[in-house]
C-alpha positions as CSV (number, residue, x, y, z in Angstrom):
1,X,0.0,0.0,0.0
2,X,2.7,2.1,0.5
3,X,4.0,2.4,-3.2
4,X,0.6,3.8,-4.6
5,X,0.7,6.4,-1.2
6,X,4.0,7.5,-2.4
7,X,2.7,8.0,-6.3
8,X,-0.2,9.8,-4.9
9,X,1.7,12.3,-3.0
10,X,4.0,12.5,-5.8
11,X,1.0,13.7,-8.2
12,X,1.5,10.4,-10.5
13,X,-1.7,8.7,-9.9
14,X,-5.0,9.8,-10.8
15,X,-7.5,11.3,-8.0
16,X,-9.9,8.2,-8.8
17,X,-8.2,6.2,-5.6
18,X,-9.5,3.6,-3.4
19,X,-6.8,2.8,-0.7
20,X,-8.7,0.2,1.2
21,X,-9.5,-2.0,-2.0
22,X,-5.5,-0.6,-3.3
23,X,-6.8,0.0,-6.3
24,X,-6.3,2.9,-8.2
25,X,-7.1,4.0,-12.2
26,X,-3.5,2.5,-13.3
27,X,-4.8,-1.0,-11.5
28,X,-4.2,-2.4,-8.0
29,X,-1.3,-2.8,-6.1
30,X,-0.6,-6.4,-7.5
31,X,-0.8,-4.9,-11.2
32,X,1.6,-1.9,-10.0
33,X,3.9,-4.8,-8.7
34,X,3.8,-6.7,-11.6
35,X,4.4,-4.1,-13.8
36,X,7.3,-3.0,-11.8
37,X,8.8,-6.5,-12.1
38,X,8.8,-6.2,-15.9
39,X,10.4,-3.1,-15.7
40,X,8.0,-0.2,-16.5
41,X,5.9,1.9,-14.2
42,X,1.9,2.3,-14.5
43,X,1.1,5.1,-17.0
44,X,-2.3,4.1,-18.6
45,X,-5.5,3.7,-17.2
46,X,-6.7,-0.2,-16.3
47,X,-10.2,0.5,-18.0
48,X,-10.6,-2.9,-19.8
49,X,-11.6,-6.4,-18.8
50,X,-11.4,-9.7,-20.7
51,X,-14.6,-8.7,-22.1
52,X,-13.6,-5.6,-23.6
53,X,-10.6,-7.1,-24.8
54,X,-12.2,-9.8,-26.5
55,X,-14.5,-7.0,-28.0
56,X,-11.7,-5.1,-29.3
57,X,-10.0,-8.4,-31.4
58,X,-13.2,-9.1,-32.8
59,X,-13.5,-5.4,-33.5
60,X,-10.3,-5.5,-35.4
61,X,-10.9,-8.8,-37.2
62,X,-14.0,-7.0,-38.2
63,X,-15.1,-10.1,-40.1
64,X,-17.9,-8.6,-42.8
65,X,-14.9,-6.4,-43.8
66,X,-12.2,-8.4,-43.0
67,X,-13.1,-11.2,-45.0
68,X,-15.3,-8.9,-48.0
69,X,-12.7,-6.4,-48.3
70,X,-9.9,-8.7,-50.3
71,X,-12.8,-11.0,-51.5
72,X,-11.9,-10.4,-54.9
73,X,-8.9,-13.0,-54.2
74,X,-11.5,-15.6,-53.0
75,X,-12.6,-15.3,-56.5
76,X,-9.7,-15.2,-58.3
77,X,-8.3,-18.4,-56.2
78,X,-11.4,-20.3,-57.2
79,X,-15.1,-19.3,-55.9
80,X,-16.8,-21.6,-53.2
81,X,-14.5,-24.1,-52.1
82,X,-11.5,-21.5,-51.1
83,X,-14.0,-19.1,-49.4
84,X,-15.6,-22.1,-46.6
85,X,-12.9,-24.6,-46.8
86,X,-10.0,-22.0,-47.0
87,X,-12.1,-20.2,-43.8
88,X,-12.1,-23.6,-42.1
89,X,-8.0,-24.4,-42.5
90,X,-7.4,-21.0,-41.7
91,X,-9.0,-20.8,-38.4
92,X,-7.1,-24.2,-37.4
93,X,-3.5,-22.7,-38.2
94,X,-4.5,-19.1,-36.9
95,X,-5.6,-20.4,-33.5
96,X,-2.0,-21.8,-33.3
97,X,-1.1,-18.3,-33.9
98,X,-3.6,-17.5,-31.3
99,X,-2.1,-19.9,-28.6
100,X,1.5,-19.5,-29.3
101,X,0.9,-15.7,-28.2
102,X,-1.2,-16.1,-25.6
103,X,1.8,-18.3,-23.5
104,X,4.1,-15.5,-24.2
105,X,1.7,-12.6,-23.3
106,X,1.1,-14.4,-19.9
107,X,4.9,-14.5,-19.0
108,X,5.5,-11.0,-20.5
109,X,2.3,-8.6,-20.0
110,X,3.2,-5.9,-21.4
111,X,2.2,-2.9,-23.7
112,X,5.8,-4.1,-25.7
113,X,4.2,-6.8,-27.1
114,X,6.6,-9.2,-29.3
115,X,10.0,-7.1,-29.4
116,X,10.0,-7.3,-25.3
117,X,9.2,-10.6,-26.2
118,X,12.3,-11.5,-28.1
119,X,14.8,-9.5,-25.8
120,X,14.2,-11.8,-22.7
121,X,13.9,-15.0,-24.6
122,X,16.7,-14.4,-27.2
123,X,20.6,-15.3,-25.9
124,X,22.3,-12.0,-24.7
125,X,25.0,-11.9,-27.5
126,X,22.0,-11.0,-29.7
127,X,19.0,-9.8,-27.4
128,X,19.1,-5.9,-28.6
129,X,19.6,-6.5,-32.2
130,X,16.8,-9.3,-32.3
131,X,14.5,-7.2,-30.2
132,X,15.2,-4.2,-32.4
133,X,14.6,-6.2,-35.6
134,X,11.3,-7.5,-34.0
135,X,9.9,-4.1,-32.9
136,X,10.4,-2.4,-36.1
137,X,8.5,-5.4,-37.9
138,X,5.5,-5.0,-35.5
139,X,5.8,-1.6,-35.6
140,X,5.3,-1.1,-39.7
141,X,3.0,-4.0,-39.7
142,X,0.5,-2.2,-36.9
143,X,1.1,1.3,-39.1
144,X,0.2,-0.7,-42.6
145,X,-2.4,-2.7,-41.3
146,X,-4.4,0.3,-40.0
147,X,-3.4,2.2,-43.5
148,X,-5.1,-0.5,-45.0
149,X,-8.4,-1.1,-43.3
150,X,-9.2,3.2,-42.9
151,X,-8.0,3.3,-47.0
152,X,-10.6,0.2,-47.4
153,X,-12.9,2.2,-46.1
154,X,-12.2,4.5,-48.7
155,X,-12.7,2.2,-51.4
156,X,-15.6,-0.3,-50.3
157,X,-17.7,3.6,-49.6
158,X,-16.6,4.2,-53.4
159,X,-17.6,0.9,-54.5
160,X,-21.3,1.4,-52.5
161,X,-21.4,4.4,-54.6
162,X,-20.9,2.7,-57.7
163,X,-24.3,0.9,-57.1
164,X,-26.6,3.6,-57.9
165,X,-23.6,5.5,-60.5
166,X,-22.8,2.1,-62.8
167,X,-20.8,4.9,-64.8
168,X,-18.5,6.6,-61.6
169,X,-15.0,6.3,-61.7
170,X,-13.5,7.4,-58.5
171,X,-10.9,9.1,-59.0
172,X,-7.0,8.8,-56.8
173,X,-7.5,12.1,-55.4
174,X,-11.1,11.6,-54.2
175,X,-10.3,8.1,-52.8
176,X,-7.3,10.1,-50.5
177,X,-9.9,12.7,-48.8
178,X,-12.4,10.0,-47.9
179,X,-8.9,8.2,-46.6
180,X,-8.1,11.5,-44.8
181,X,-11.5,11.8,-43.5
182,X,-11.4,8.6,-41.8
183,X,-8.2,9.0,-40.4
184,X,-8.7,12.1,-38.8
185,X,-12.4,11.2,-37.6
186,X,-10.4,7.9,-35.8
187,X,-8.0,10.5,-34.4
188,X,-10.1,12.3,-32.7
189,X,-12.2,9.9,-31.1
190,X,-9.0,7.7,-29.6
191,X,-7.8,10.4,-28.4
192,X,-10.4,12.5,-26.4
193,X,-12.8,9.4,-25.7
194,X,-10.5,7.1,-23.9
195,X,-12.9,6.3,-21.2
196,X,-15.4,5.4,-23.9
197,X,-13.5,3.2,-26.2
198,X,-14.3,0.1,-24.1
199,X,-17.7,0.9,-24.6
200,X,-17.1,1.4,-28.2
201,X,-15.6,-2.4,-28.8
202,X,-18.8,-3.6,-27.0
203,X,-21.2,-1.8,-29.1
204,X,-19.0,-2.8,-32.2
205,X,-18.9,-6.5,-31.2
206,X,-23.2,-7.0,-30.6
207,X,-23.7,-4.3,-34.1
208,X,-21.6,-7.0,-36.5
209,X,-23.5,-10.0,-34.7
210,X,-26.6,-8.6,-35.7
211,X,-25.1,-7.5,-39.1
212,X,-24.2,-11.0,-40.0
213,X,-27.7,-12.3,-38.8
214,X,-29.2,-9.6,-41.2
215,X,-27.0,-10.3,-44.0
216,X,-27.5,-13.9,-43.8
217,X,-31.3,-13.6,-43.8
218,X,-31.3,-11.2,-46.8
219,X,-29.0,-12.8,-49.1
220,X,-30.7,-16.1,-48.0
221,X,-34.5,-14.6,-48.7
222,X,-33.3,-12.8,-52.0
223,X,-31.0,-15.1,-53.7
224,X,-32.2,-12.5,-56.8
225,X,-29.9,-14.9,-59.1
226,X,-30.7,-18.0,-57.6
227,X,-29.3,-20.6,-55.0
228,X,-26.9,-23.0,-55.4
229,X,-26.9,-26.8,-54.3
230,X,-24.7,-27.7,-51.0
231,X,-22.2,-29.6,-52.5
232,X,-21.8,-26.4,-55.1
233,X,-22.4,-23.7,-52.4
234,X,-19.6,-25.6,-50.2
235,X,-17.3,-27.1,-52.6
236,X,-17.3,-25.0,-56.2
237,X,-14.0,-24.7,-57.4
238,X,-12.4,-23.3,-60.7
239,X,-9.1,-22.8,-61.4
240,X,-9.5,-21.1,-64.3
241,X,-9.7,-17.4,-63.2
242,X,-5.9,-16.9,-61.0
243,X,-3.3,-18.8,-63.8
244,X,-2.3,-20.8,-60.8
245,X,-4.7,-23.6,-61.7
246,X,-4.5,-26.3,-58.6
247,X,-2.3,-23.9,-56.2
248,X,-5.6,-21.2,-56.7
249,X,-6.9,-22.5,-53.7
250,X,-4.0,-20.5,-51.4
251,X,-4.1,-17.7,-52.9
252,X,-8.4,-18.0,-52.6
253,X,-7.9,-18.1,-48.4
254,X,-5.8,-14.8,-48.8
255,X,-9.3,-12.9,-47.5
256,X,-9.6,-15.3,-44.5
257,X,-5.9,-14.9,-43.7
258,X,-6.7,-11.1,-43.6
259,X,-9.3,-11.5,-41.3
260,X,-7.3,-12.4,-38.0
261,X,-3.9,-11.1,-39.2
262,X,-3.7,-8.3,-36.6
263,X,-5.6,-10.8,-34.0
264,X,-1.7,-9.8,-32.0
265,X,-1.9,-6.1,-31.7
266,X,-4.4,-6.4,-28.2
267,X,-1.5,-7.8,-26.5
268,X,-0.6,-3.5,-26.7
269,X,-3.8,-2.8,-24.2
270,X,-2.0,-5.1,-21.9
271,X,-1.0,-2.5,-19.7
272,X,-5.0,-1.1,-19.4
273,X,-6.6,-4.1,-17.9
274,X,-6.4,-6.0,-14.6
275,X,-5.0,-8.8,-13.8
276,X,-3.2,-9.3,-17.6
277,X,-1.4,-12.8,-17.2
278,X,-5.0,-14.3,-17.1
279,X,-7.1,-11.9,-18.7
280,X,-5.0,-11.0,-22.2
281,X,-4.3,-14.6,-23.0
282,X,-8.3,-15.5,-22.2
283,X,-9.1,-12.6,-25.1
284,X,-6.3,-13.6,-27.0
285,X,-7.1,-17.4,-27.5
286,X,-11.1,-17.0,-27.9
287,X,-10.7,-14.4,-30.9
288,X,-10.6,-17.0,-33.7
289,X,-13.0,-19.5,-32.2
290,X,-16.1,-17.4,-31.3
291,X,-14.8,-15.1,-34.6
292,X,-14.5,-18.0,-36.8
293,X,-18.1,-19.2,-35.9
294,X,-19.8,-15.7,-36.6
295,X,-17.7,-15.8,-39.8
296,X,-19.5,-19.3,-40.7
297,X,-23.1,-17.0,-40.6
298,X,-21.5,-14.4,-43.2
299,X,-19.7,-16.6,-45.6
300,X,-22.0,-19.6,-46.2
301,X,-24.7,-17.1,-47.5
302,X,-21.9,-15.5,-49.4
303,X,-21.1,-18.9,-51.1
304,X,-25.2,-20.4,-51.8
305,X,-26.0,-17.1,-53.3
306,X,-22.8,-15.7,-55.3
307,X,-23.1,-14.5,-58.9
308,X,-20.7,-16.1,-61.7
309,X,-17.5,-15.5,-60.6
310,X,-16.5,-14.0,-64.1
311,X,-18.6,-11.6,-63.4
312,X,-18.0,-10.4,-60.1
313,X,-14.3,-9.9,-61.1
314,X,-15.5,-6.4,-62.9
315,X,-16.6,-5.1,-59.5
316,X,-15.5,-1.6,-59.3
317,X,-12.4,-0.6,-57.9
318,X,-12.0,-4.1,-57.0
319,X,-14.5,-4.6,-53.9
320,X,-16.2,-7.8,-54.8
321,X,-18.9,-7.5,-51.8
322,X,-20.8,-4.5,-52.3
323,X,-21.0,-5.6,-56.5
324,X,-22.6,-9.4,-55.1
325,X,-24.8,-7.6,-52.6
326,X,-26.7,-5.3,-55.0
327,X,-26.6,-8.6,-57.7
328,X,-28.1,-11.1,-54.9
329,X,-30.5,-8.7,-53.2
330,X,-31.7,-7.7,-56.9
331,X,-31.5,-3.8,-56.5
332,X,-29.1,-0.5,-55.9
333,X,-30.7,0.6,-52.3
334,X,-30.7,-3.2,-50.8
335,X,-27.1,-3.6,-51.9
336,X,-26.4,0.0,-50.1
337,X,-28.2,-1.0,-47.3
338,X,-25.9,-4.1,-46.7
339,X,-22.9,-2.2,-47.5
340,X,-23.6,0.4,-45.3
341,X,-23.7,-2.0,-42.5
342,X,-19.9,-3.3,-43.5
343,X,-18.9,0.4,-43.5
344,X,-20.0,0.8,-40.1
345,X,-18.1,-2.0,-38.7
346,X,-14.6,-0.9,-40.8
347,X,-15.1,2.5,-38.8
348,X,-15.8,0.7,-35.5
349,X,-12.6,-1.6,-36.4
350,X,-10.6,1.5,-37.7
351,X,-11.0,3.0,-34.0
352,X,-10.3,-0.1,-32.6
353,X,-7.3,-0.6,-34.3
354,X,-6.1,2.4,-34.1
355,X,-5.8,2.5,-30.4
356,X,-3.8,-1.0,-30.5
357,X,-1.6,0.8,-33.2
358,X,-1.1,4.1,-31.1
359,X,0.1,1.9,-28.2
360,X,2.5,0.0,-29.7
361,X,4.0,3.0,-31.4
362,X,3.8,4.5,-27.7
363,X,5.5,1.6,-25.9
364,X,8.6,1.3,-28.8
365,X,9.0,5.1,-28.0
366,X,9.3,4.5,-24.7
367,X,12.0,2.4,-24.6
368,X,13.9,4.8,-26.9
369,X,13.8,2.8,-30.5
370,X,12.4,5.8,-32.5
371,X,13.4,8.7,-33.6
372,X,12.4,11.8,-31.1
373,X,10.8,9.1,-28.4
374,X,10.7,11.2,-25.7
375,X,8.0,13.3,-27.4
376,X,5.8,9.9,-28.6
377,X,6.5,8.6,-25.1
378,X,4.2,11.5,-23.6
379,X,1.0,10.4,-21.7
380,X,-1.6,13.1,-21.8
381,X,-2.9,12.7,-18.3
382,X,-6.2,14.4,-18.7
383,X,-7.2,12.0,-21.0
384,X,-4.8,8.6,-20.2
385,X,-4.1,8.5,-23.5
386,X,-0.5,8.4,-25.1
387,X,-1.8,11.0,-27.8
388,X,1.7,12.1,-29.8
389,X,2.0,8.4,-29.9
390,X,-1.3,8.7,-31.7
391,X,-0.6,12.1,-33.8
392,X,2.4,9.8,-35.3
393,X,0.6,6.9,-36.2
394,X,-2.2,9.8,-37.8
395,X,0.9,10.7,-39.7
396,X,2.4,7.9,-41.1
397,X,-1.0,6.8,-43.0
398,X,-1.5,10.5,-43.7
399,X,1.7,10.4,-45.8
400,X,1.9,6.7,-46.9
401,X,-1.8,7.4,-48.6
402,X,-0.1,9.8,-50.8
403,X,1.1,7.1,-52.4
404,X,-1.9,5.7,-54.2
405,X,-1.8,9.4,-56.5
406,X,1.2,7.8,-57.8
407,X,0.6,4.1,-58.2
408,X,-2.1,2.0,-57.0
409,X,-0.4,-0.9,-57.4
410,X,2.6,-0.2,-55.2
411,X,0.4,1.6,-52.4
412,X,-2.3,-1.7,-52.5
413,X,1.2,-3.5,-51.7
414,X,0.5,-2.1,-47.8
415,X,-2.0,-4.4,-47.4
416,X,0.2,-7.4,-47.9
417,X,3.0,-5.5,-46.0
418,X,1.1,-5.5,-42.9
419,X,0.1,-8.9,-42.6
420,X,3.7,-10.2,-43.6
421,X,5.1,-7.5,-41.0
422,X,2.5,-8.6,-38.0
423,X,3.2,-12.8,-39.1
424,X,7.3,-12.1,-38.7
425,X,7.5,-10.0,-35.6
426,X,4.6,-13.1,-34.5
427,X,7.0,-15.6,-35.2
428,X,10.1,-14.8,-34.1
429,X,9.6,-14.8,-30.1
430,X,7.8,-18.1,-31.1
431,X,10.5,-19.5,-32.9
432,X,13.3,-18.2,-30.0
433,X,10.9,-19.9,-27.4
434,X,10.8,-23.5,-29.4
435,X,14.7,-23.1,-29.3
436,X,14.7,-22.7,-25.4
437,X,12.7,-25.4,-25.5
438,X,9.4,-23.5,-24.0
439,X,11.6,-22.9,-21.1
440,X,9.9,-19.6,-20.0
441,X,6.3,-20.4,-21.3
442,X,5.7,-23.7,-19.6
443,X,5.7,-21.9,-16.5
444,X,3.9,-19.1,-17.5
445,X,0.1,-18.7,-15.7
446,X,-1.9,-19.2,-18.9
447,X,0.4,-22.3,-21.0
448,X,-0.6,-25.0,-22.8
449,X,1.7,-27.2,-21.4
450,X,5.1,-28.9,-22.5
451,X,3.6,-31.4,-25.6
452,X,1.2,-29.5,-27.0
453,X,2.2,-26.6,-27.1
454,X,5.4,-27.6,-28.9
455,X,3.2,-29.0,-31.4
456,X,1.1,-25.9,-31.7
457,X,4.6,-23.6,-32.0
458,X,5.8,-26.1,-34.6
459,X,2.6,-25.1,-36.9
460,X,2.5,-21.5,-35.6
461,X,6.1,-21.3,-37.3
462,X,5.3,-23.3,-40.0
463,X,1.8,-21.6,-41.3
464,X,3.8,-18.0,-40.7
465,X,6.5,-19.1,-43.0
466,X,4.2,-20.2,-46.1
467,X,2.0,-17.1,-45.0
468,X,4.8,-14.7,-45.7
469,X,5.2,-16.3,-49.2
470,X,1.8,-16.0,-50.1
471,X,1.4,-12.3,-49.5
472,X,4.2,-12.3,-51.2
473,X,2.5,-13.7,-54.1
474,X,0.8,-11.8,-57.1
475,X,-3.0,-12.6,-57.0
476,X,-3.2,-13.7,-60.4
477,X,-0.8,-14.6,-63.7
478,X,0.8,-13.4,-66.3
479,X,2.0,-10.8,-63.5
480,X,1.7,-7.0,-65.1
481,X,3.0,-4.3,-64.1
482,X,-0.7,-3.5,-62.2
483,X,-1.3,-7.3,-60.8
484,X,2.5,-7.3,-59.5
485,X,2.8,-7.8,-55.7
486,X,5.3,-5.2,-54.6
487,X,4.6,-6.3,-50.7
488,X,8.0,-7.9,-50.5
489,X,10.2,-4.9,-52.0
490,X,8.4,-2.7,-49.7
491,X,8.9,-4.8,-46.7
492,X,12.4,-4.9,-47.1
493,X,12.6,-1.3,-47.9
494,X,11.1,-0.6,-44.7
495,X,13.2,-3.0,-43.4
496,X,16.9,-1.4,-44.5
497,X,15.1,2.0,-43.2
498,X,15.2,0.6,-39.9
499,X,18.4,-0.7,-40.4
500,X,19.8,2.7,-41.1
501,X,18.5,4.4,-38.7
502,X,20.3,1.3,-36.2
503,X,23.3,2.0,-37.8
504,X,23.4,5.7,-37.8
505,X,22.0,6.1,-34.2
506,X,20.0,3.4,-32.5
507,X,22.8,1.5,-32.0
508,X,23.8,4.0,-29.4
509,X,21.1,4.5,-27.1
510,X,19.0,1.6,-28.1
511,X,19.4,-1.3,-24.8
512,X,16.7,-2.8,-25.3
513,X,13.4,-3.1,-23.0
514,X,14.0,-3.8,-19.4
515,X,15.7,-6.8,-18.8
516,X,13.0,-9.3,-16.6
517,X,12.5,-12.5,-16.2
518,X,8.3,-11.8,-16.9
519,X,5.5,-13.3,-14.3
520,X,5.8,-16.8,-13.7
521,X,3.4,-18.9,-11.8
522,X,4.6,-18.2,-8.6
523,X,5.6,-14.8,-9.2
């Protein structure tokens, strides 16, 4: 009790105390201790449960958009079979994703996320540089990924457009202010509404249950050109449309791949809930399962009812979803209707990952791995809310969306960059682990023990390898100069970026997070 008296009198802690309970807004005393033993004192407010943090994946995966933004790949990689199968394997291998994370956010609770992570598994010859390399990776990955759901935004709004205008061609520049739009209208609210974000996740979570009940009832009802048999709805499958003939099947599970891709960044609100080494892993594992099941009520729909897949590859600027809604309900203001719905949940999951992304950019900061990091490492205490942290992250997709005036296809290559970015800085703690033999994970509070967890590492490592290569991958052949996938060249160009930056300065005050050796069970 007499830590948080001496914060109090110092002015650190909020007025918002309880000293009887010892609980305070940045948690109770056993938070403040924990914390403490992983080498960082309380700055954000404790405002989330397991709930809320459950919300907030699911809010992120965002699965109407998440899976009908890229759908056009599902079609290109073969219709049906790619879209419910493809959703089926992908669940399996990114639950093992799911898992493998939620050992190492038990140990290791904090705001850091992977790049603490790899700096107290990783040998010390190499702990800085690994944990360097890892931070940057989950850095650019949570910057692209929430470039590309706000620009998706943009495009899916011009696509709902395009249902009443058959003629509109949005143009770059338009596309960019809607972009702008969003990005500012996200900035505003994570940054003055901290106190109502967890309210926001819950909202977002029971809007896209009913969304997916009411899609699933109108494309079910309409069916305007027609229904297909199970064994079609379920197991359709031309190779055809991709050039990859029998490999069009991985790149048709690119959309459900997308999905849970950033499934990760909540292990960045770790430092705002209670009790983290139970309650982050709880969230953390039951993201895919209770996600994957909703997803079953969107997509099966999707797959009885979908127009010829020739057809659906004109969609306008390649959103496949709001083309098949207007087709299937049979008319312009039906298809809106169900777009509109999808466009609410990317702006719920454009908040939501937008916080996640402004933490993580905070926390980096914070252990002095970015350039100017004292300023991004500010907390605004009126608010609780590390909002320079945010005002960079604002400014990153602010300038990165520039690029689409150039070239769509090299900006389009963000998408691919964020989910290779998130995958690598995923697999590298879980690869250092395996080769420490799960020393620090199997005693972890929240582990799923010695032999299976091995197992589930082993395909965690595995399915981010082949996932790397195909987001790496061109969505369909002869590659042009418009269907080429730039993802790799701009990974690693972001990648030597970070490297020069090491090189030139980093090197020199970079140490690394606090060294710890994370919460154990009987820590």
């Amino acid at each position: 009790m007499s830590s948080i008296d001496e914060k109090a009198s110092k002015g650190v802690l909020p007025t918002a105390v309880d000293f009887e309970q010892g609980r305070t807004q940045l948690g109770t005393v056993d938070d403040v201790q924990n914390l403490t033993i992983l080498g960082y004192k309380p700055e954000l407010h404790r405002n989330r449960s397991m709930f809320t943090l459950l919300f907030q994946s699911l809010a992120i995966a965002a699965i109407p958009y998440g899976f009908g933004g890229p759908l056009i790949s599902a079609i290109y990689g073969g219709g049906q079979l790619p879209m419910f199968l493809g959703w089926i394997v992908v669940l399996i291998l990114d639950e093992c994703i799911a898992l493998s994370l939620s050992e190492l956010a038990s140990r290791y609770p904090t705001s850091a996320g992977p790049y603490y992570w790899s700096f107290q598994l990783a040998s010390p010859k190499y702990r800085t540089v690994l944990s360097f390399i890892t931070g940057w990776t989950w850095l650019i990955g949570n910057w692209t990924i929430t470039l590309s759901v706000n620009f998706g935004f943009a495009s899916m709004l011009a696509a709902a457009i395009s249902l009443f205008e058959p003629d509109f061609a949005v143009d770059a520049w338009q596309l960019l202010l809607i972009f702008y739009a969003v990005c500012f209208l996200t900035f505003f609210l994570v940054a003055f509404g901290n106190k109502l974000l967890p309210l926001v996740d819950t909202i977002c979570a029971v809007f896209t249950a009913i969304s997916i009940i009411v899609t699933c009832i109108c494309l079910s009802v309409k069916a305007d050109v027609g229904r297909h048999s199970p064994s079609y709805t379920l197991g359709h499958y031309d190779t055809s449309l991709s050039g990859w003939n029998s490999f069009s099947f991985w790149i048709g599970i690119l959309p459900s791949a997308y999905t849970f891709s950033a499934m990760g960044m909540i292990t960045s609100m770790a430092e705002e809930c209670s009790d983290p080494t139970l309650k982050l892993p709880n969230a953390l594992s039951l993201c895919v399962p209770v996600g994957g099941i909703a997803g079953l009520f969107f997509i099966i729909p999707l797959c009885a009812t979908l127009p010829d897949l020739s057809d659906i590859l004109t969609a306008p600027v390649g959103q496949a979803l709001p083309y098949i809604f207007g087709k299937v309900v049979g008319s312009p203001g039906g298809g809106l209707a169900l777009t509109l719905l999808v466009l609410i949940i990317t702006l719920f999951c454009s908040i939501s990952i937008t916080v996640a992304a402004s933490r993580t950019t905070w926390a980096f900061a914070r252990d002095n791995a970015i350039p100017l990091a004292r300023l991004w490492s500010k907390i605004d205490e009126r608010h609780g809310t590390p909002i320079w942290a945010l005002a960079l992250t604002t400014f990153i997709q602010l300038l990165l969306g520039l690029i689409n005036l150039g070239s769509s296809s090299a900006f389009l290559a963000f998408v691919s960059v964020g989910v290779i970015s998130l995958a690598v800085s995923y697999g590298i703690p879980v690869a250092i682990s395996l080769l420490h033999k799960r020393k620090e994970v199997n005693s972890a509070r929240w582990t799923m023990g010695r032999y299976i967890g091995l197992i589930v590492n082993l395909l965690a490592v595995a399915w981010i390898a082949f996932e790397v290569v195909l987001f790496s991958m061109p969505t369909a052949l002869p590659v042009t100069e418009v269907s080429m996938n730039y993802a790799i060249v701009v990974f690693f160009g972001f990648m030597v970026l970070s490297a020069i930056w090491y090189g030139i300065y980093a090197r020199k005050v970079y140490r690394g997070p606090p060294e710890s050796d994370g919460l154990a069970v009987d820590s």
